[in-house]
Structure formats: structure tokens, C-alpha cells
N, C-alpha and C positions, 0 to 999 in steps of 0.2 A: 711740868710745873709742880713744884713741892708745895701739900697743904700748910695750914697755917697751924704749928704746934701745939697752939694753945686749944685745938680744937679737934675733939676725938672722933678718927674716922675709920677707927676698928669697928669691922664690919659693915660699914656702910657700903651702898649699892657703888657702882663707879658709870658711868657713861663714857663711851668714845664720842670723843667729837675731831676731826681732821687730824687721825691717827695722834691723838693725844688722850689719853686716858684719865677722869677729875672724876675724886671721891664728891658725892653726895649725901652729907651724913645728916640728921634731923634739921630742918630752919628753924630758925630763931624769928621771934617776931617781926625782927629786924627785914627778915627776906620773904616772909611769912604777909606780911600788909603790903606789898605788890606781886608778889607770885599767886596766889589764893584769889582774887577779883581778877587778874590777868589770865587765872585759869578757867574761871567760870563765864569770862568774858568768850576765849575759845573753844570749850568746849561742844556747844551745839554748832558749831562752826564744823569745824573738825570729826565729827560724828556725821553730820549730814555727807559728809566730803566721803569719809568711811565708808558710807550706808553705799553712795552712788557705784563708788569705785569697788565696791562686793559687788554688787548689782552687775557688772559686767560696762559698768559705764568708763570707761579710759578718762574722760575728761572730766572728772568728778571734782579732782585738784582745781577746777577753773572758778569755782566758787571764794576760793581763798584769794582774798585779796592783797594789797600791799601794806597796810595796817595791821593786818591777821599779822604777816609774816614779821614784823616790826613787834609786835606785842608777844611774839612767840620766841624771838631774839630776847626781847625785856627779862624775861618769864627765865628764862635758860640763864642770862649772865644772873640775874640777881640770883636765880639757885645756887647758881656753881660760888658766889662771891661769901659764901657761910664758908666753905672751907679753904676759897681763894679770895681772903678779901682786894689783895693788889691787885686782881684780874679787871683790867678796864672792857667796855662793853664792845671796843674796838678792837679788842685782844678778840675777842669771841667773834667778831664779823670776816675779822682773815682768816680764820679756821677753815680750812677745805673739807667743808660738811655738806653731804647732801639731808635732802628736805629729811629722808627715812631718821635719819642721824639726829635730826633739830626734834622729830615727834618723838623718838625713844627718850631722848632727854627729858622730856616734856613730860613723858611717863614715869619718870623715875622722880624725879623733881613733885610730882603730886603726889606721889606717896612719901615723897618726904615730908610734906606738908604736915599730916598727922589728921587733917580734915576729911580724905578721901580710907574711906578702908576697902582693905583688900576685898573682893568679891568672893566667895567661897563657895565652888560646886558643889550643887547638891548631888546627893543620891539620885538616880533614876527613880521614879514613883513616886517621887517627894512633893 
């Protein structure tokens, strides 16, 4: 899928999603006032999921429910729809992505946001 020209995606991060490759370059408000609540909405969802499945717990994913998984779809087309505006949200649901595929997105999409910033390791001793 070719981005949308009038929208610069030099250097912006790229996500795969079912071996398809979509730049993600800064959102616009536009994609910004449902990505941004959609994100804060999952987050502790998705962190507790993290927490279990470090933890040694396999079934950690079983927290996530089918509205998680729907808002996490939301969250992903309205990102990709800043440098793909003709990408319908049905374009994104035939995608052969696994779950890994839909959170990387996910990751990359909130730091486009401009609201989350990068975390920055400290020193040891700091």
C-alpha cells in the first residue's frame, strides 16, 4: 500500500502487519482523539497481561478480552489511516497478523502520538 503523498513519512518508524509494511509518521489530531483514550484505555490491561506472562504465567493473555482486542484493532487502523487515509478498518482485520504483530503496532503508534515519551536508561547508581 502506497502512503498518502501529501504526508511526510521520511523517517518515520514502519510497522509490519501480515507481511505488509505502513509507515507511521507523527498523528494529527485527527487520529490523535481516538488513538490517545484508546491507548490509556489499554494500557493497564496490557501491562498486567505483560506482568503475568514475565511472571512465568502462560495464560496471562487470558485477561484480554474481546473489546481489548476490538479497541486495539481501533487504535492500529486509525494510526496507520494518518499516512493511509483509504485504508478501511476491514483492510486491517484481513491482515494475517498475529496478536505480537497488533501490540508492536501498538507500540509504535504511541510514540507517534507525541503524548508518551521515550523512557531513557539511566546510569547504574543513578
Amino acid at each position: 500500500m502506497v502512503p498518502d503523498p501529501k504526508i511526510n513519512c521520511a523517517g518515520s518508524p514502519v510497522v509490519a502487519l501480515g507481511g505488509q509494511e505502513f509507515f507511521v509518521p507523527r498523528l494529527a489530531l485527527r487520529q490523535a482523539r481516538i488513538v490517545v483514550p484508546g491507548l490509556l484505555k489499554l494500557m493497564p490491561r496490557l501491562n498486567a497481561i505483560q506482568a503475568r506472562i514475565s511472571g512465568g504465567d502462560p495464560l496471562g493473555a487470558t485477561l484480554l478480552d474481546q473489546d481489548d482486542v476490538e479497541l486495539m484493532l481501533d487504535v492500529v487502523h486509525c494510526g496507520l489511516t494518518r499516512a493511509y487515509p483509504d485504508l478501511a478498518r476491514d483492510d486491517v482485520l484481513d491482515l494475517e497478523a498475529g496478536f505480537t504483530d497488533l501490540v508492536a503496532a501498538l507500540a509504535v503508534i504511541a510514540g507517534q502520538t507525541g503524548l508518551f515519551a521515550p523512557t531513557e536508561a539511566q546510569p547504574p547508581g543513578e
